[in-house]
C-alpha positions as CSV (number, residue, x, y, z in Angstrom):
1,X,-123.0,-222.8,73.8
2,X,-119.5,-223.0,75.4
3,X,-117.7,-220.7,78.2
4,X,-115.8,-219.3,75.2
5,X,-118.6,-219.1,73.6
6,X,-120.5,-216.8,75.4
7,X,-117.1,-214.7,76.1
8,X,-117.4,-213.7,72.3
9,X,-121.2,-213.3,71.9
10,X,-120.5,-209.4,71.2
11,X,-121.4,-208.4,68.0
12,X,-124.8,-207.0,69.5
13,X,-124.0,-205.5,72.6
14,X,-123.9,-202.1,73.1
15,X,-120.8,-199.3,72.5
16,X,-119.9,-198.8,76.7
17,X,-120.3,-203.1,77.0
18,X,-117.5,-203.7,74.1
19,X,-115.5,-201.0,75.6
20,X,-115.2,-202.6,78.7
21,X,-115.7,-206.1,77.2
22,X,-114.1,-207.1,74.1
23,X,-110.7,-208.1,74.2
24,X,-110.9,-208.3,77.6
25,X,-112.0,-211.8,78.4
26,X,-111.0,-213.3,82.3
27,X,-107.8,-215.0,81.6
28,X,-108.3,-218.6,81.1
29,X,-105.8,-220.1,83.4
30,X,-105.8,-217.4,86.6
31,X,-109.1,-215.8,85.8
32,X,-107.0,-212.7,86.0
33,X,-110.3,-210.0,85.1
34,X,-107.9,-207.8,84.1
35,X,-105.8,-209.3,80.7
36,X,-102.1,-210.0,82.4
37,X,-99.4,-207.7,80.8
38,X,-97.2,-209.8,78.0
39,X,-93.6,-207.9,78.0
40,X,-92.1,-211.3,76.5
41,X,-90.4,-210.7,73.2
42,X,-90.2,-214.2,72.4
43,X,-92.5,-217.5,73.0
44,X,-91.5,-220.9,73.5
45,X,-92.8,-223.3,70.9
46,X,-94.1,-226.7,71.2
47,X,-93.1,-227.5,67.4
48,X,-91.5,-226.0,64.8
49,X,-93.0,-223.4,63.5
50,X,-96.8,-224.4,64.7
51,X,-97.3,-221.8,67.4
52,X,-99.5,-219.1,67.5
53,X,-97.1,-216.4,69.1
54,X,-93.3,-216.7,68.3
55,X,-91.7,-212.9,68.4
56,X,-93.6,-209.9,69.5
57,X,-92.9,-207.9,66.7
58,X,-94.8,-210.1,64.7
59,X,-98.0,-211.0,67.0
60,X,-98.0,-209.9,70.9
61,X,-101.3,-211.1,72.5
62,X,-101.7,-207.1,74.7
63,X,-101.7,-205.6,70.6
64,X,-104.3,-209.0,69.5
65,X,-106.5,-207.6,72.2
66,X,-106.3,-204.0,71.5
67,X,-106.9,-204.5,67.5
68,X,-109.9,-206.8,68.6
69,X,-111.4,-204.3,71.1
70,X,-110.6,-201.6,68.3
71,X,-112.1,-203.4,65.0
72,X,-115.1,-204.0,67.0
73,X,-115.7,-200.5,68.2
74,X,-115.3,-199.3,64.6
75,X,-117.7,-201.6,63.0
76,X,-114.6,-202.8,61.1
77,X,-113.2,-206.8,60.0
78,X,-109.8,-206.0,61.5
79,X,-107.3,-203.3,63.3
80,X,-103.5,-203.2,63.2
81,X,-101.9,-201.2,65.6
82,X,-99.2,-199.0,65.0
83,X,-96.4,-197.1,67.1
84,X,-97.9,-193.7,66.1
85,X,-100.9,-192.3,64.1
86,X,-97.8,-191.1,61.7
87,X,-96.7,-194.8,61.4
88,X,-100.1,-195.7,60.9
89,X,-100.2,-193.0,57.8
90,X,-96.7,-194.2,56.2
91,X,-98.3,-197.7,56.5
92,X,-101.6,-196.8,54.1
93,X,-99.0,-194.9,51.8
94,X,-96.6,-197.5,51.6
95,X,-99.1,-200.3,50.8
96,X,-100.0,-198.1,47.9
97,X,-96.4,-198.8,46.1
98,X,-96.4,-202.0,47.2
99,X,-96.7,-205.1,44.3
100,X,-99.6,-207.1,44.8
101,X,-97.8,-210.3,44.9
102,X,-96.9,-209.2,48.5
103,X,-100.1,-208.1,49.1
104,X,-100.0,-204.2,48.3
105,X,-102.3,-202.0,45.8
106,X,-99.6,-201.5,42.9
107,X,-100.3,-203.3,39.8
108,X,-98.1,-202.1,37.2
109,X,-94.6,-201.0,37.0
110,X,-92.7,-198.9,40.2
111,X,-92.5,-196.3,38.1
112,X,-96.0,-196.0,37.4
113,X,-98.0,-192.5,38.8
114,X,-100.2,-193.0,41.5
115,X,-102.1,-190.1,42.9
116,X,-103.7,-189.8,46.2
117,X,-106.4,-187.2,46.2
118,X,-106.5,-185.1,49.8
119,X,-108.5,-182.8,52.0
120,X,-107.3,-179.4,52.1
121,X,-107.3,-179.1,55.8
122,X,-105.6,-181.8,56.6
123,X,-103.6,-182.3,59.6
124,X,-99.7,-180.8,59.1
125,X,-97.7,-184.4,59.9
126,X,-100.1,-185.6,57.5
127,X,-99.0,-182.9,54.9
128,X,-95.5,-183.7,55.9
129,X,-95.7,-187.2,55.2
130,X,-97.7,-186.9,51.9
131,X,-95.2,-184.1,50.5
132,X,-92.0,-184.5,52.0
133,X,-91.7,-188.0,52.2
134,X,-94.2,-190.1,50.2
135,X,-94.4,-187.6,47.1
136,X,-90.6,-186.9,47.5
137,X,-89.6,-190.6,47.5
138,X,-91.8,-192.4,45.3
139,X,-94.2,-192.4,42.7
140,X,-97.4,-190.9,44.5
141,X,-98.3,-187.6,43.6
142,X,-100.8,-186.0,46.1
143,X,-103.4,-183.8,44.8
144,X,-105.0,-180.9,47.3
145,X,-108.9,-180.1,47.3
146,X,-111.4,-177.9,49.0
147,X,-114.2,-180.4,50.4
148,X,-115.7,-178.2,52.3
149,X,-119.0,-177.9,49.8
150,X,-117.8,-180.2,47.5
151,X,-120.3,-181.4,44.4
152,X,-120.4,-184.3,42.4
153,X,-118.8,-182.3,39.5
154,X,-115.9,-181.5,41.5
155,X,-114.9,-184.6,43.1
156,X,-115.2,-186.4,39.3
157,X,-113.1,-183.6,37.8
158,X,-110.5,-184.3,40.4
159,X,-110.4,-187.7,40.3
160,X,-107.9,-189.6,38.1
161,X,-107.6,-192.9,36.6
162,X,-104.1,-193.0,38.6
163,X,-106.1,-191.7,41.9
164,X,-106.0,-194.7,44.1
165,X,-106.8,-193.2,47.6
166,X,-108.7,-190.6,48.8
167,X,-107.8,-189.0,52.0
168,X,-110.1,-187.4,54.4
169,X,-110.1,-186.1,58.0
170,X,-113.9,-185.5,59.9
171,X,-114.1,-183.3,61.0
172,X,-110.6,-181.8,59.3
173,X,-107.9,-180.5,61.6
174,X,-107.9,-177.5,62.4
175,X,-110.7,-175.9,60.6
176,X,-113.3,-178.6,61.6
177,X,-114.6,-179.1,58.0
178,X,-117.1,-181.8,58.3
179,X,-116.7,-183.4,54.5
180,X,-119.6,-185.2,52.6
181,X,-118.3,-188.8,53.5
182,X,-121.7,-190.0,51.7
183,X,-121.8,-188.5,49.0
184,X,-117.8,-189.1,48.3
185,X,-118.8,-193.1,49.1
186,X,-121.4,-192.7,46.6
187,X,-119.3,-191.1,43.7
188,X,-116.7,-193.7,44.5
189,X,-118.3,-196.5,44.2
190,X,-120.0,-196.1,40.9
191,X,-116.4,-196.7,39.3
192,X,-115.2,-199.9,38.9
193,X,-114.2,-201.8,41.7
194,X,-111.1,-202.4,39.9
195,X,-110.1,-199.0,39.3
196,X,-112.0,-197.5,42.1
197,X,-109.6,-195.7,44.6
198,X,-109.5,-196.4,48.4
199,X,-111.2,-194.4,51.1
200,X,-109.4,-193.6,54.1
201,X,-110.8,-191.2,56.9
202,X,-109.1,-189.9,59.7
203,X,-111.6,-190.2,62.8
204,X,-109.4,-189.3,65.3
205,X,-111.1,-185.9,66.4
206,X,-114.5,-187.8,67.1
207,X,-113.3,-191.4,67.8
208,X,-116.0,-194.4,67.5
209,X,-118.2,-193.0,69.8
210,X,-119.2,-190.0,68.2
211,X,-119.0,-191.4,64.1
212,X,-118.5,-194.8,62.4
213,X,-117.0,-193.4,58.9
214,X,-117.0,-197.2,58.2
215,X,-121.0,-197.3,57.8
216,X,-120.9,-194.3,55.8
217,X,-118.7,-195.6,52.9
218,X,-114.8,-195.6,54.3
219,X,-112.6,-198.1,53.4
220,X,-109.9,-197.6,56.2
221,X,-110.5,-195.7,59.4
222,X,-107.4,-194.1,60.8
223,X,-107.1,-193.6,64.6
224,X,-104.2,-191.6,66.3
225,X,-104.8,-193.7,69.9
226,X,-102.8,-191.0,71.6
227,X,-105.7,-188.6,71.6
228,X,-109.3,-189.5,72.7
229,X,-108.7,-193.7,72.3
230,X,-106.4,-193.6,75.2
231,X,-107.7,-190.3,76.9
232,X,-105.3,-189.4,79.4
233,X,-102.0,-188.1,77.0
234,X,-99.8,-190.9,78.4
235,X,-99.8,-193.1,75.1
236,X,-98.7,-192.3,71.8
237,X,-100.0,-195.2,68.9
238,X,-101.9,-195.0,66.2
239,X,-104.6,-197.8,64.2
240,X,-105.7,-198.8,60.9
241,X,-109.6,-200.4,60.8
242,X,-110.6,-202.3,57.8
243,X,-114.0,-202.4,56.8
244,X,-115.8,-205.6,56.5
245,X,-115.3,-207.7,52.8
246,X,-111.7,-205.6,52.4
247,X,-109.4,-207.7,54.7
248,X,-108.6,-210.0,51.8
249,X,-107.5,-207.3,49.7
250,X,-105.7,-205.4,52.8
251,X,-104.4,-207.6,55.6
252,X,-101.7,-208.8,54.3
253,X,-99.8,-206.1,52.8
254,X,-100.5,-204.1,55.7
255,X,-99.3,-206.5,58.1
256,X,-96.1,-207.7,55.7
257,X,-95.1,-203.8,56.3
258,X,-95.7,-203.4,59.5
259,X,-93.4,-206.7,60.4
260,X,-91.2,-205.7,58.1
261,X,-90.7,-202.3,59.2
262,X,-91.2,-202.2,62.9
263,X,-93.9,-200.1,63.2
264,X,-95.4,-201.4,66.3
265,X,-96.1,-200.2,69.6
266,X,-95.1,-201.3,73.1
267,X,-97.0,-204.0,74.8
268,X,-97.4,-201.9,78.1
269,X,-98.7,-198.8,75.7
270,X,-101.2,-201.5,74.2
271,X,-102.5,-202.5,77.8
272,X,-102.8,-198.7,79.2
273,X,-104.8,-197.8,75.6
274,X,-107.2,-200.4,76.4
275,X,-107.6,-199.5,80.0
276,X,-108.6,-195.9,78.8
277,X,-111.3,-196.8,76.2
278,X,-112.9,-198.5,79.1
279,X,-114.3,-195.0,80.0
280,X,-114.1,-193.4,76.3
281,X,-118.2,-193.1,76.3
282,X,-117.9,-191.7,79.5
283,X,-115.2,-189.1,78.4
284,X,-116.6,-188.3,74.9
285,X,-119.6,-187.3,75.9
286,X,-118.2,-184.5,78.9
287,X,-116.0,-183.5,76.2
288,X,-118.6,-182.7,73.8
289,X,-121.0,-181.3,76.2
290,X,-118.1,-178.9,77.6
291,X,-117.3,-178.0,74.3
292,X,-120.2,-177.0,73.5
293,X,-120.7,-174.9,76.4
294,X,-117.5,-173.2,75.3
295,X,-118.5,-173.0,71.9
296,X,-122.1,-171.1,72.8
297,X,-120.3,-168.7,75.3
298,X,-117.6,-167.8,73.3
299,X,-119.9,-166.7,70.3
300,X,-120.6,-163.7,72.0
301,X,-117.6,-162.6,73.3
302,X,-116.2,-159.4,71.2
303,X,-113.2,-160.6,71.4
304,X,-113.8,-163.5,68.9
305,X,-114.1,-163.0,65.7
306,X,-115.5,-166.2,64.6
307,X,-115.9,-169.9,66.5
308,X,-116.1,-173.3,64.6
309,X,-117.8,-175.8,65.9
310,X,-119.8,-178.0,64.3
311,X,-122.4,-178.9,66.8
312,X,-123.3,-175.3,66.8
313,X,-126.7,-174.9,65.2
314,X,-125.4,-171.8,63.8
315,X,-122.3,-173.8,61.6
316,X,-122.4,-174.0,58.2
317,X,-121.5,-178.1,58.7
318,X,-124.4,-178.5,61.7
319,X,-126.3,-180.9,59.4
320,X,-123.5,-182.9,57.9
321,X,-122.3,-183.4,62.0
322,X,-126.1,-184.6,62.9
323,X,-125.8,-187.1,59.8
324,X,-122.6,-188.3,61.2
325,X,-123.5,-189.5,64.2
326,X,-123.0,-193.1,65.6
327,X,-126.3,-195.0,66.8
328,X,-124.6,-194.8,70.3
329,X,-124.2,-191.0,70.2
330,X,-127.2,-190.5,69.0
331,X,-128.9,-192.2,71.9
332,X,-127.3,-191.0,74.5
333,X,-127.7,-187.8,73.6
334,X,-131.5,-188.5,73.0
335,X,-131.2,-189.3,76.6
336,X,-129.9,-186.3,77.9
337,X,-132.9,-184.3,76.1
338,X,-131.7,-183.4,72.5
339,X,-133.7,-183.1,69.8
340,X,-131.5,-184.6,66.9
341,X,-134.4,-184.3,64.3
342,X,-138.4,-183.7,64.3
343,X,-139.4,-186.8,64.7
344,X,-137.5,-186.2,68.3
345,X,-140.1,-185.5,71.4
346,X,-137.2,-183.8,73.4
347,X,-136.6,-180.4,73.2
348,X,-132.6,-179.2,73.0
349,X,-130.9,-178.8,76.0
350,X,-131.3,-180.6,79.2
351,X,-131.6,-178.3,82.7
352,X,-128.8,-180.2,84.3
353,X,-126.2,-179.0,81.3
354,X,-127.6,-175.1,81.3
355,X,-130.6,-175.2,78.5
356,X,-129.2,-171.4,78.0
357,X,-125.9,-172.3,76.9
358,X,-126.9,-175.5,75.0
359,X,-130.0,-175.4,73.0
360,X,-128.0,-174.3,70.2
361,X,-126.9,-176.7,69.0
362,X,-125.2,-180.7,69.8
363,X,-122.6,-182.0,71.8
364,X,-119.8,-183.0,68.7
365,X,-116.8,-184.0,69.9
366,X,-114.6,-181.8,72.3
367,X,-112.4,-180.1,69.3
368,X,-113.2,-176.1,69.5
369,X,-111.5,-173.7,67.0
370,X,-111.5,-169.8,67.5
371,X,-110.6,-166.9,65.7
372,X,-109.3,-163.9,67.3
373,X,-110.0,-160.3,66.8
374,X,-105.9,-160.2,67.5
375,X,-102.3,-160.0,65.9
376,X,-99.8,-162.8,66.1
377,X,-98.5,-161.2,69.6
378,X,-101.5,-160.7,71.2
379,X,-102.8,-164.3,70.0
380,X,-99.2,-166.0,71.8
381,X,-100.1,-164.1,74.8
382,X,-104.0,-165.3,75.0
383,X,-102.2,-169.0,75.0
384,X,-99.7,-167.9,77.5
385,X,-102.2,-166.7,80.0
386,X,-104.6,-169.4,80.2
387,X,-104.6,-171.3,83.9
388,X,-106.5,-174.4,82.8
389,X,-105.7,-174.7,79.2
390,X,-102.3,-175.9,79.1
391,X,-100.3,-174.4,76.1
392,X,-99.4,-177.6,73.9
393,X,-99.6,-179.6,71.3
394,X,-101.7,-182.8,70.7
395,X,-105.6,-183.4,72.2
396,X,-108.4,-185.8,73.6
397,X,-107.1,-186.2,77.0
398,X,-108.8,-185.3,80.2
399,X,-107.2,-182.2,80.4
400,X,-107.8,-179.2,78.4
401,X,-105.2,-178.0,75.9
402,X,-105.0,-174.9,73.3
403,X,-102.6,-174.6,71.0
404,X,-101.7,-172.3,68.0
405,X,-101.9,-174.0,64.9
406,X,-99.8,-171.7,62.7
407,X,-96.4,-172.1,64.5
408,X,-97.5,-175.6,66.1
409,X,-99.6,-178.5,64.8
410,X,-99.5,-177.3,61.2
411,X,-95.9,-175.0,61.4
412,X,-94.6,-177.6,58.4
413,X,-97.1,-176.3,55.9
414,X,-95.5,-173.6,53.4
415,X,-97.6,-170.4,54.5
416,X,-99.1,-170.0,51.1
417,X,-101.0,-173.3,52.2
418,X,-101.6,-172.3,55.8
419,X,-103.3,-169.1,54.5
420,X,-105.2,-170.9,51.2
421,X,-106.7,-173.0,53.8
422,X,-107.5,-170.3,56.6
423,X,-104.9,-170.9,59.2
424,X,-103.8,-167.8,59.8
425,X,-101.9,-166.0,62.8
426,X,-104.7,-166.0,64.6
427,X,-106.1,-169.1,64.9
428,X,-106.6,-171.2,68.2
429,X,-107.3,-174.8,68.4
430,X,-108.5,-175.5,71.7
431,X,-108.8,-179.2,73.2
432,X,-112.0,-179.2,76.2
433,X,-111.1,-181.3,78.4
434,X,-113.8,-182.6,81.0
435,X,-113.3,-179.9,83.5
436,X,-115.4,-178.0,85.1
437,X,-116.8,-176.1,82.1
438,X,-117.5,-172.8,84.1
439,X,-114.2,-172.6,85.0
440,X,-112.7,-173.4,81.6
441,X,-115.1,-170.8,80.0
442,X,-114.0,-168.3,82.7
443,X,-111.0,-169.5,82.0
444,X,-110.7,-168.1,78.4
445,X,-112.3,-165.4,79.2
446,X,-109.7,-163.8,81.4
447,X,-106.8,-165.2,79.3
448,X,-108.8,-162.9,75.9
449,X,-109.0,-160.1,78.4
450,X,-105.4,-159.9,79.4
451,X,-104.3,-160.5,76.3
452,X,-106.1,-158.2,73.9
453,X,-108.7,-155.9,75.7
454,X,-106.5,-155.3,78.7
């Protein structure tokens, strides 16, 4: 076995060893440990046309690392990364009306119907894009539906012989709908492979260390990096993962669009994502367990009329998270004294992380949403008199955010939507950053005092 060899001997390491590890090799000719930075838009060639890297827009060797490190973490056959998670969405939409002959999913004639069947509670720019742009300017038509306790009956009666993708977020933004990924998969895949429509799942709320939606029947993973990939709200970018067997079918019409529109990002924004998954298992996990401690101690406060969080035992989608979970999650929270099922000889909660506040329920992610016992005046002023919890858009960073998805994230949606899929006035997203969580909890607290009791 070679050097180089041994340098790619991956496949079975663990989540935290690939994080640091893959894509990341010494540099061959310095031993640099660190991959050098590659801001050259252009490569000098020893022959015509035989070189590996000619113009950054086409191959840059800080994106070939990143979309390595990234296919790995998601169990996938490849990654492309984008210049946003938007781009990244316009890309999967695109490829749809693309001809085959350039490598895209569209068989027939332009004019032709294809339908993309949606999540409900999808996230707004994701709406946007699927109404305003892809249903406004071709032939998709994008079809709407409540997964939230979805059957088998359902999901056949909404499925079309033009339905050629199937969008899902898990858990769904803002509402935290944790859909039944498996039992979609299953349905899916009894049709034809020929006529059988594509699987795409946003994963950005729980990013590869919490789920794989890859081992549980998705076709495409979508990851906006900007949130918990990168971790510290200094990146925006956005990834495509191909599962395993599809690349043939995908690759190339993904990657014809991308060069032919642009859509890339920055080789600097490549190298700072990759530094911050270094220490995503690190930050997932204080994010979940925080947010769980804000979850539990915000379910008694009068003040709040209802919390969603799927790790809570108490939520309707508690099972469905469990089921979820990535081998690596599952371990380490095994670790830490959870009991994830009965075969499990820990008991919930360890002492170290408060056994009070977290026996009910699992760490899932760091994404809380609450419901307050407040107008839409009372509900701006909560956000506005929060110390920790910064009062903006976006998420997964180290610091905690809150935000007020019916005039922010999901603003764009026409309010008969917003309130058919329970985002109402109301509604707070919050973002738990790795904090101390007493003093986020107290945190909230006071802002729900000032703003509504006081």
């Amino acid at each position: 076995m070679t050097i180089q060899d041994i340098h790619h001997d991956s496949d079975q390491d663990g989540f935290a060893t690939r994080a640091i590890h893959v894509g990341s090799q010494p540099d061959p000719t310095t031993g640099a440990v660190i991959p050098p930075l590659s801001l050259s838009t252009t490569f000098a060639q020893a022959g015509v046309g035989t070189a590996k890297y000619d113009y950054s827009r086409s191959i840059n060797p800080n994106r070939e690392a990143l979309e390595s490190l990234l296919a790995s973490l998601e169990h996938g056959s490849a990654a492309i990364a984008y210049s946003s998670g938007s781009a990244a969405t316009a890309a999967v939409c695109q490829w749809l009306t693309l001809p085959v002959a350039e490598g895209g999913g569209r068989k027939g004639s332009k004019r032709d119907e294809i339908r993309v069947l949606s999540i409900s509670d999808v996230y707004g720019g994701t709406y946007r894009y699927l109404k305003r742009v892809a249903e406004a300017t071709t032939s998709v038509e994008v079809d709407f539906l409540d997964m939230a306790q979805i059957t088998s009956d359902d999901l056949a009666s909404a499925l079309t012989p033009e339905t050629k993708l199937i969008w899902l977020e898990s858990p769904t933004n803002p509402l935290l709908v944790v859909p039944p990924l498996e039992l979609i998969s299953s349905i899916v895949r009894s049709i034809p492979e020929q006529d059988r429509p594509l699987i795409v799942v946003d994963n950005t709320f729980l990013s590869p260390y919490w789920s794989n939606p890859l081992d549980l029947g998705a076709d495409i993973v979508l990851q906006s990096i900007s949130k918990y990939l990168n971790g510290h709200s200094d990146v925006i970018m956005g990834a495509l993962i191909i599962r395993k067997g599809l690349e043939d079918r995908l690759l190339k019409g993904l990657k014809f669009l991308q060069n032919s529109s642009g859509g890339i990002p920055s080789p600097f924004d490549c190298f700072l994502a990759q530094r911050g998954i270094k220490t995503l298992p690190l930050r997932a996990l204080q994010h979940g367990i925080n947010a769980l401690y804000i979850a539990s101690g915000l379910q008694s406060n009068p003040l709040v009329s209802e919390v969603r969080y799927p790790g809570l035992a108490s939520n309707e989608f508690y099972e469905r998270a469990k089921l979820s979970l990535s081998s690596q999650a599952k371990r380490d929270l095994r670790r830490l004294g959870w009991k994830l099922d009965e075969n499990d000889n820990s008991s919930n909660g360890h002492t170290e992380l408060d056994k009070e506040r977290t026996e009910g329920g699992i760490p899932f992610s760091g994404m809380v949403t609450i419901r307050l016992r407040a107008n839409e005046a009372q509900t701006e002023r909560f956000l506005q008199s929060l110390r920790l919890f910064a009062l903006a858009e976006s998420l997964g960073g180290v610091e905690s955010l809150a935000e007020a998805p019916w005039k922010m994230t999901h603003g764009s949606i026409p309010v008969e939507d917003r309130l058919k899929a329970g985002i109402t006035e109301n509604l707070v997203r919050l973002s738990v950053g790795i904090e101390d969580r007493e003093d986020l909890l107290a945190d909230l607290e006071r802002g729900l005092k000032i703003a509504i009791q006081d």
